[in-house]
C-alpha positions in Angstrom: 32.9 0.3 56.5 34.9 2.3 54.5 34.1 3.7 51.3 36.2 2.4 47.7 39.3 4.3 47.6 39.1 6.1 50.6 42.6 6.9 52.3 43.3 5.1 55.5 45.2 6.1 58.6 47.5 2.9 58.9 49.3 2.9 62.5 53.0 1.2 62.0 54.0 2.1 65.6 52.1 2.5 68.8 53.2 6.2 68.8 52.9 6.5 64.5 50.0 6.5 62.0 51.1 7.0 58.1 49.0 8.4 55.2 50.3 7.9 51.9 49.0 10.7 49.4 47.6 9.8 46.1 50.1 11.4 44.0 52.1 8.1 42.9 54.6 9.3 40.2 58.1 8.2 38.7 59.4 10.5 41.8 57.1 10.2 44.4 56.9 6.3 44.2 53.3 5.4 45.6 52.9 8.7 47.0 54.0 11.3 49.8 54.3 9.6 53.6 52.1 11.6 55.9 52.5 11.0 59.7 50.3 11.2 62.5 52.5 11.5 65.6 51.5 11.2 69.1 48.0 10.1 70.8 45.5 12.6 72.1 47.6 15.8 71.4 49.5 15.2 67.6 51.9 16.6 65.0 51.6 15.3 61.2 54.7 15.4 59.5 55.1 16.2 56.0 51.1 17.5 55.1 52.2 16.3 51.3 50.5 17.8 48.4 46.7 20.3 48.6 44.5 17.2 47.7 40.8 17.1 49.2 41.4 13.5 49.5 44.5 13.6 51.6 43.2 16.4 53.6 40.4 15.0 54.3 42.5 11.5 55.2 44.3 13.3 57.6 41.3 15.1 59.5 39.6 11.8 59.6 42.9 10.3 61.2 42.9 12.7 64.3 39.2 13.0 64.8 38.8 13.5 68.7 42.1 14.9 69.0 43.8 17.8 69.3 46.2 18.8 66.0 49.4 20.8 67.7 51.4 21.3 64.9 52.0 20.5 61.4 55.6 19.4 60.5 57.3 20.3 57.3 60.9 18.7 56.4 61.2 21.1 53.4 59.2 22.9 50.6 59.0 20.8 47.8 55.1 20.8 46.8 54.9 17.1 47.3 55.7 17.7 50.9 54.2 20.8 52.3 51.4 22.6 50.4 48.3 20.8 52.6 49.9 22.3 55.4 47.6 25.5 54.8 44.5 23.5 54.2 45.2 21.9 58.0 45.7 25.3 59.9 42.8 26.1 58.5 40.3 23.5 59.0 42.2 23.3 62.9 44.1 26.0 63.7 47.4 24.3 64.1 50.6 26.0 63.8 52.7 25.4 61.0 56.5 24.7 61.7 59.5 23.1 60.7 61.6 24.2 58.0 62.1 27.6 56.6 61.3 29.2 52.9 62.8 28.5 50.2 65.5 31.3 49.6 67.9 31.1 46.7 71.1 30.0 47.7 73.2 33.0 48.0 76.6 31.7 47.4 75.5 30.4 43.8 77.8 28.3 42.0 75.7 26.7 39.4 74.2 28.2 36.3 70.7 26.3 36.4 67.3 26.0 37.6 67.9 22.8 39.1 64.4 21.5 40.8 63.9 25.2 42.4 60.7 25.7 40.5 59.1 22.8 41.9 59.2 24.9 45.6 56.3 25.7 47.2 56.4 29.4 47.1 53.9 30.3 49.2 55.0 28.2 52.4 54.8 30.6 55.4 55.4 28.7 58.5 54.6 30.2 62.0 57.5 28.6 63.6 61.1 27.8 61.9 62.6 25.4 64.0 66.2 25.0 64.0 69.0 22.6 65.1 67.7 20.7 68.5 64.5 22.8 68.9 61.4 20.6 70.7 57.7 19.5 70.3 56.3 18.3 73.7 53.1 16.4 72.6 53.0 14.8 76.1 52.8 11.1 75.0 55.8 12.1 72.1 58.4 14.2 71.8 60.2 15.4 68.5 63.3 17.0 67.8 64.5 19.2 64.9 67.8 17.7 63.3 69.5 20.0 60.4 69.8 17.9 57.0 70.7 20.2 54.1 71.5 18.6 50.7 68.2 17.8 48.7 67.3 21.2 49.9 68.8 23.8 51.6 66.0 24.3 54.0 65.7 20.4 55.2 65.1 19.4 58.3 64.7 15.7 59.6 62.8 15.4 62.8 63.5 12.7 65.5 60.7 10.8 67.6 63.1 10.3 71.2 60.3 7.8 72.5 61.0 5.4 69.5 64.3 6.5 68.3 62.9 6.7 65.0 63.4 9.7 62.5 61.2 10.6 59.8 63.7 11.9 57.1 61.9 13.5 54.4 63.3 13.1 51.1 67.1 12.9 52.9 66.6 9.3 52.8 63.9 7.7 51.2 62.7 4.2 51.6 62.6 3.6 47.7 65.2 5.1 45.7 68.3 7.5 46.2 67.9 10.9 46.5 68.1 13.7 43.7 70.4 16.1 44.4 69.9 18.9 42.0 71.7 22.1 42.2 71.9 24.9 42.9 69.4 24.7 46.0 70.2 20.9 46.2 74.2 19.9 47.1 76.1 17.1 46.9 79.1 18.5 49.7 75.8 19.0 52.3 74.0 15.9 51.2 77.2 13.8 51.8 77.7 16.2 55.0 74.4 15.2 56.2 74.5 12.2 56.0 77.6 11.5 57.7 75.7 13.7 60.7 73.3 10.4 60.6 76.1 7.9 60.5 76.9 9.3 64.2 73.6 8.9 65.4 71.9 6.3 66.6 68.2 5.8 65.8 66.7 2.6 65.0 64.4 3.1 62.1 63.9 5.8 59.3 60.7 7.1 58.3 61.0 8.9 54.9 58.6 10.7 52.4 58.8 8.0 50.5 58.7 4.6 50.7 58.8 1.8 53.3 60.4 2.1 56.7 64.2 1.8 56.2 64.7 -0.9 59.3 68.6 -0.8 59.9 69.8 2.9 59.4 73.3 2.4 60.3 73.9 -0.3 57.2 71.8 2.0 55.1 73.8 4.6 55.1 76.5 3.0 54.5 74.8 1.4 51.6 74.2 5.0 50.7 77.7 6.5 51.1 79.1 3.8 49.2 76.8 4.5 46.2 77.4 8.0 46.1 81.5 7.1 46.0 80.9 4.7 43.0 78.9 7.4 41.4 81.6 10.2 41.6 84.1 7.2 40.4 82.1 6.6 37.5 82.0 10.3 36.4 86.0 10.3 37.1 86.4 7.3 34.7 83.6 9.0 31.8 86.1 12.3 32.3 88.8 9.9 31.5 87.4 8.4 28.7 86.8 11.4 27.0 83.1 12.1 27.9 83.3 16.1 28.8 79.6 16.8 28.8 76.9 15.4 31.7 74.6 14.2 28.3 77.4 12.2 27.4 78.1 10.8 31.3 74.7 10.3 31.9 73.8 8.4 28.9 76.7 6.0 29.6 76.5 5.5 33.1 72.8 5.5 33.4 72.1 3.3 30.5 70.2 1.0 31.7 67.9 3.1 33.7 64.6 4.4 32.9 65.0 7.1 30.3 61.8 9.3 31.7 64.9 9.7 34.9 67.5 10.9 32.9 66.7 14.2 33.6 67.1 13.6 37.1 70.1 11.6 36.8 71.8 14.7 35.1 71.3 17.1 37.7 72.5 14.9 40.4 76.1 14.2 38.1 75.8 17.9 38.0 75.3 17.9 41.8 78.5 15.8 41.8 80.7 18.1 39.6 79.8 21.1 41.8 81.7 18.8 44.2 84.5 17.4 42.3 85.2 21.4 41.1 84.5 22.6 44.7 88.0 19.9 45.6 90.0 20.9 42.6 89.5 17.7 41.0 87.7 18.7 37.8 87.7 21.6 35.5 84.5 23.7 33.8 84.9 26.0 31.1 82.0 28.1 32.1 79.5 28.5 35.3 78.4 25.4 36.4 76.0 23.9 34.0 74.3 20.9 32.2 75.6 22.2 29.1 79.1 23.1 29.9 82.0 21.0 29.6 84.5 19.4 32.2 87.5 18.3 32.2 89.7 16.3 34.7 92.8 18.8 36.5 
């Protein structure tokens, strides 16, 4: 019997148990997705935030087993802080994506989401394009995905042709794209990478399983087109700041997500600039203004 508001190890696949953290929030939906993967020797994917509870879910989950790795898709502290708590309580190697580093070709004069990195993210392993986990009964693969973050990795389960996609894709919402770690050119890059693929379910960070990929994404890519045609036709109306874009073409969303919504039209004008589309009078910026070419 387990006790009132204790976190449960629910298995969704024969190969996949998910944890959902308790940090439910306007951006985090009903909380982080963890994932067990394997049976007998596992990985957990995306560790989510350093909360006794969910730590203490997740070494209840693979009691009797042996904890290979822990998996992180990038560094935002929603996603990857409990993966010290687990190498310490098993020993387990951290691995997945890299530290966050500042982009070095900065474009955009802003703080973007940066801050909310998890600084002090030291993984023992920083897998890149292709690289492997052989848990015996699974195997996962390392697939580059920059755009939310620079450092992002997806990782494949071959066995199931599933991937578990972070905050790339997420099961609940669209994803913010905030410069200048995030980008719009290696979101849209990224996920034209998954429109060659062929896996039959998503996993994210977020949110129910996404079931049919291939119409997802194109779900997805046609959103983000109607989004850069909206901030085309705002430009043509006259609207030359993002406050002015977002407040028409957001209107009747949440205003707590405004803030969000801004960065990813700035995340879009770093794009449209980029093609020589639009115009700034400054460094990229929320407060600058643009202009149509």
């Amino acid at each position: 019997m387990h006790a009132p508001n204790e976190q449960i190890a629910e298995r969704v696949t024969p190969l996949i148990r998910r944890v959902i953290a308790p940090n439910p929030g306007a951006f985090t939906y009903k909380g982080t997705c963890s994932y067990v993967v394997g049976a007998g020797k596992v990985a957990i994917i995306d560790p989510g935030p350093d909360n006794p509870r969910h730590v203490g879910a997740l070494l209840r989950a693979i009691e009797g087993e042996k904890l290979v790795c822990i998996l992180v898709t990038h560094t935002h502290r929603d996603h990857s802080p409990a993966a010290r708590a687990l190498k310490k309580a098993t020993g387990a190697k951290i691995m997945g994506c890299a530290r966050y580093a500042p982009r070095t070709d900065i474009r955009v004069a802003e703080p973007g989401l940066d801050a909310s990195h998890d600084m002090a993210h030291a993984p023992d392993v920083v897998m890149r394009e292709g690289d492997r986990v052989e848990l015996g009964s699974a195997t996962i693969e390392a697939l580059e995905t920059p755009g939310h973050t620079q450092n992002h990795l997806c990782f494949a389960l071959l066995e199931e042709k599933a991937l578990f996609t972070g905050d790339h894709i997420m099961g609940w919402s669209t994803t913010v794209v905030a410069p200048p770690d995030g980008s719009m050119i290696d979101y849209m890059a990224s996920i034209e990478r998954l429109r060659r693929r062929h896996d039959e379910i998503y996993w994210p960070g977020h949110g129910d399983p996404v079931r049919d990929p291939s119409r997802y994404l194109r779900a997805l890519a046609h959103h983000r087109r109607t989004r850069e045609a909206a901030i085309l036709q705002r430009l043509e109306a006259g609207d030359d700041t993002i406050a002015a874009m977002v407040a028409r073409i957001y209107e009747n969303v949440d205003r707590r997500l405004h803030g969000a919504a801004a960065l990813n039209v700035l995340a879009h004008l770093e794009d449209l600039v980029a093609r020589e589309l639009v115009a700034s009078d400054r460094p990229l910026s929320l407060t600058g203004r643009y202009s149509l070419k």
